[in-house]
N, C-alpha and C positions, 0 to 999 in steps of 0.2 A: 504494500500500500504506500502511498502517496503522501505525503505533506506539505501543509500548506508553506515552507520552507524549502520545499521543490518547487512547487509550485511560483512565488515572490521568484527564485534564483533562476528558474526557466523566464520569465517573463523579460526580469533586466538584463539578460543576456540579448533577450531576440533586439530589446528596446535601445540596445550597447549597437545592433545592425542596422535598424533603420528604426525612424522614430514612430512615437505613436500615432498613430491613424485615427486617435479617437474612437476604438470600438475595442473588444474585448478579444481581439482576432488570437492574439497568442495566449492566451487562458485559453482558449478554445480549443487552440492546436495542441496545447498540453493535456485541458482532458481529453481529450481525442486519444492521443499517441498512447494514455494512462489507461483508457474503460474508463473513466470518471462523466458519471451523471453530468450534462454540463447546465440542464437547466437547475438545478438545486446549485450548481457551485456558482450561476451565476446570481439567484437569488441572494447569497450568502454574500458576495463581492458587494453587488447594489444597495444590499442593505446595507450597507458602511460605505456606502458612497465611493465605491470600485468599479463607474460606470466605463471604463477602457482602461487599456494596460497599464498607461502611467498613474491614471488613479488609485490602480491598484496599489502600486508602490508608494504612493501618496499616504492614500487614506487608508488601508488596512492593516501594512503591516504592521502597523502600530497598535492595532486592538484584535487581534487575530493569534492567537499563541500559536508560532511557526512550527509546534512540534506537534501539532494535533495534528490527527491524520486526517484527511480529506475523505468524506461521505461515512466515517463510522460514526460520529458523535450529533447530534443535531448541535448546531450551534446560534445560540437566540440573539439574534439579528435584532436592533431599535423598534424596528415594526412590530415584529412579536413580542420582543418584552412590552413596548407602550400596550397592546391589544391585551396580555395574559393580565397586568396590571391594570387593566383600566385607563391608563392614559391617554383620553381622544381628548381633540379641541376642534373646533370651527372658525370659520373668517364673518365675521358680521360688517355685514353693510348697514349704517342708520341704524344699528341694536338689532336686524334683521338675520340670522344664519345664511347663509350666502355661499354660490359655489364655488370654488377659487378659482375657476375660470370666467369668472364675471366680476371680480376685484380690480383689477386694472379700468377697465370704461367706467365702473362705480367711482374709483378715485379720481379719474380724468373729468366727470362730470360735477366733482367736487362735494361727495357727497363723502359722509365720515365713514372710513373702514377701518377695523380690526382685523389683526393678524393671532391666531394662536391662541384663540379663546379657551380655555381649559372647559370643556361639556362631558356630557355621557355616553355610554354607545350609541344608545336610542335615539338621539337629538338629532334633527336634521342636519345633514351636510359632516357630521361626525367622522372624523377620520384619524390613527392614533398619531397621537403628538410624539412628532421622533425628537424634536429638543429634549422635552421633559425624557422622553426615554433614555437619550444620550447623556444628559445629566445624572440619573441616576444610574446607567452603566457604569461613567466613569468613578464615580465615587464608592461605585463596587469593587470596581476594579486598585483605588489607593488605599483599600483597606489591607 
């Protein structure tokens, strides 16, 4: 099996050859070349903001323990922790819940919006709040 320390070290090699393209192309070729699931590995990258290779190296391996192995352990990604915990928020337009792709023309027409309203599941427009989640990741993580 694989880890995610294969994985990070195949990546900056390919990215040491030509640079990133902005997509996840050599993760891809690495699980490929490995049998590694690529849509769960690329769930796990995205969820920590791994949207193409050099983000990879950016944003994960810095919360990602390079020694775990790739596809045996599930590993809880901000989306899931925020959703197992409870932590959704919404974007309000005028005190309204609002969809966040109608927050930009609502602020252009100068009406009051909020970003990152702490709500419930239930609530319309509910979705889990990855701040709150990354917050309390990391402070799991400095214990």
């Amino acid at each position: 099996m694989k880890n995610y320390n294969d994985l990070f070290c195949f990546v900056a090699r390919q990215l040491e050859e030509c640079p990133c393209d902005h997509t996840l192309k050599n993760a891809k070729r690495f699980a490929e070349q490995n049998d590694l699931f690529f849509g769960e590995l690329t769930e796990i990258l995205e969820g920590f903001n791994g949207f193409c290779d050099c983000e990879v190296l950016l944003n994960v391996t810095g919360v990602i323990d390079g020694a775990e192995l790739i596809g045996q352990n599930e590993i809880e990604t901000p989306g899931r922790y925020a959703a197992r915990n409870g932590l959704f928020c919404h974007c309000l337009v005028d005190g309204v819940p609002t969809p966040f792709v109608e927050l930009e023309a609502a602020r252009c027409e100068g009406k009051s919006v909020r970003f990152h309203v702490p709500c419930k599941r239930e609530d319309s427009y509910a979705c889990p709040d990855l701040n709150a989640a990354m917050e309390s990741l990391c402070r799991k993580m400095q214990r």
